[in-house]
Structure formats: structure tokens, C-alpha cells
C-alpha positions, 0 to 999 in steps of 0.5 A: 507473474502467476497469479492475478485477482480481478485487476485492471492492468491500465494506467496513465499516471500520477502527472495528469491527476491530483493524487499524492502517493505516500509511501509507508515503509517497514521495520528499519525504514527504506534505504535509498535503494529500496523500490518505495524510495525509487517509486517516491523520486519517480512520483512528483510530490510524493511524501512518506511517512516517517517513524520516530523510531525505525526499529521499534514497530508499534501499531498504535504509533505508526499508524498514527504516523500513517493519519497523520501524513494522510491528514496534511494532504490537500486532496486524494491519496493513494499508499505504497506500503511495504511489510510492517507498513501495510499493517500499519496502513491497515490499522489507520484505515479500519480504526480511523475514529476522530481521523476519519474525514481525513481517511475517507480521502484515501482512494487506493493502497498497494500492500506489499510483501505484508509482515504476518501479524502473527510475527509482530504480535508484540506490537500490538493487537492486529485485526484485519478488518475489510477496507472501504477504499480500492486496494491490491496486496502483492505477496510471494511464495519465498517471503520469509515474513509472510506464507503465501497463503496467509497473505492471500487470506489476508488480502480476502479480509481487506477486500483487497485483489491479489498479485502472487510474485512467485519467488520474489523473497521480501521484495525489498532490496535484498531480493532485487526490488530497486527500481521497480516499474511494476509498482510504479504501474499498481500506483499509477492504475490506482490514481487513474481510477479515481480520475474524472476520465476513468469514471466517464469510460466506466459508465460508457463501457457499463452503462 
């Protein structure tokens, strides 16, 4: 890995705080092999968010998609969200409107391998607004979707830190991310920080 932007690297786990992952695939959805699927089996109680329909990206409906998911979960949230996901993702956070109480119990999202919105401009107008909740994007210098560059940029217009893979591809399947700890890890270091433990260590450590 060659590069990492302000993250802490600790974690303790899902199992021993009430956080619900969600994963939010991209186009086509993720198959059974994917990292997202893998991550959800290895995550007890995990949901994803399902499209009506997998080959058709379109912001407004997808990420409606993504709230509504959000909004059937009793208690905190942390997001797995892969390529067109993580705009998906983006877009119900930032345009949260009548959903936002439900929103605001979203407490860290992983973006990885976003899609360029450039790319998926016929899905509907994208704009990346800052986000108000922890968050990480993993980007690659190989990601066929996305320029390393614009994903660092974009990752500065979420107000999210930044993991660059290096020649990780579309880190999906294709590109050899199956079963893949070190997501398990983001998510896992994500749910501790909004765990009763870790604000107690924050304010021993700083007072």
C-alpha cells in the first residue's frame, strides 16, 4: 500500500458493538465472489441494498435505494460501497431531505474504487458535497472507472482520508478482491470509533 491519509489502523470488531454494515454494490451488483458479499458473510446481521434493476444506474433511484435500507435499520450504520455505489451512497447523504433523521445514524462509509461521475453522467447529475460522517475512499492507480487522481480529489470534496492500492484494478473480482481482510479491517475500525470504548480512550488520550 502506498499511500494513507490521517487513518487510524485500529479495530476490534462489529461483534462487540451494535453497528449494522451495509453494503452498497455497483453496476451489475456483486456476485458471490465479490469482496461486498464476502465482507456481508463474515459481518453478522449485515443488509445490502438491492436495485430493481442492476443494469440500469440511476442516482435519484438508487440512492433512494441506499435510505431506504438506512431507514430499516434500528440503530448505527456503517456503508461498504463499491464504484457506482459510492456515488449512489454519496448522493443519499448529501441530499438526505425528508430522510435525514434517519441519515444522521449513518456514522462511517468505505468508498471503494468509486465510479467517475463523468462516466455516469447519464445517470443523473452528480455533485460531490462534503459529507458530515467519518469516511475513507480506497482508490487505484489501474482503476479503469476512475483516475487516481480524480479519486483522491474526490475523496477531498467528501472530506473523506484516502488509502491508494496501487495497481489494484477496479478491486472487484476481476482484479483479485474475493475475500479481502483489509476491508473487513476499514469497517471493522469504522464501527469501533462509534463504540462508548473508543470515545472514552479519545478523551484519556486528549484530554
Amino acid at each position: 500500500m502506498s499511500e494513507r491519509s490521517a487513518w487510524n489502523a485500529r479495530g476490534t470488531g462489529l461483534s462487540s458493538s451494535p453497528v449494522t454494515l451495509v453494503t452498497v454494490p455497483g453496476l451489475y451488483g456483486s456476485e458471490d465472489a465479490h469482496w461486498q458479499s464476502w465482507l456481508e458473510r463474515e459481518m453478522p446481521g449485515a443488509r445490502r441494498v438491492e436495485q430493481r434493476d442492476w443494469d440500469a444506474p440511476n442516482l435519484a433511484t438508487w440512492s433512494d435505494a441506499v435510505r431506504d435500507v438506512i431507514a430499516s435499520v434500528d440503530g448505527p450504520v456503517v456503508l461498504a460501497a463499491h464504484s457506482f455505489g459510492c456515488l449512489a451512497t454519496a448522493h443519499a447523504l448529501s441530499h438526505a431531505g425528508a430522510f435525514h433523521a434517519h441519515v444522521a445514524s449513518v456514522k462511517g462509509v468505505l468508498f471503494v474504487a468509486p465510479a467517475s461521475p463523468a462516466k455516469f453522467r447519464f445517470a443523473g447529475a452528480f455533485s460531490a458535497r462534503r459529507l458530515d460522517t467519518l469516511s475513507l475512499v480506497v482508490g487505484s492507480e489501474t482503476d479503469p472507472w476512475m483516475p487516481l487522481d480524480e479519486a483522491r480529489t474526490l475523496a477531498q470534496r467528501w472530506n473523506s482520508a484516502f488509502v491508494n492500492l496501487g495497481n489494484a484494478g477496479h478491486i472487484n473480482t476481476s482484479a483479485g478482491f474475493g475475500p479481502w481482510p483489509l476491508a473487513k479491517h476499514f469497517v471493522e475500525t469504522l464501527a469501533r470509533r462509534v463504540s462508548s470504548e473508543y470515545e472514552e480512550e479519545e478523551q484519556r488520550a486528549y484530554g
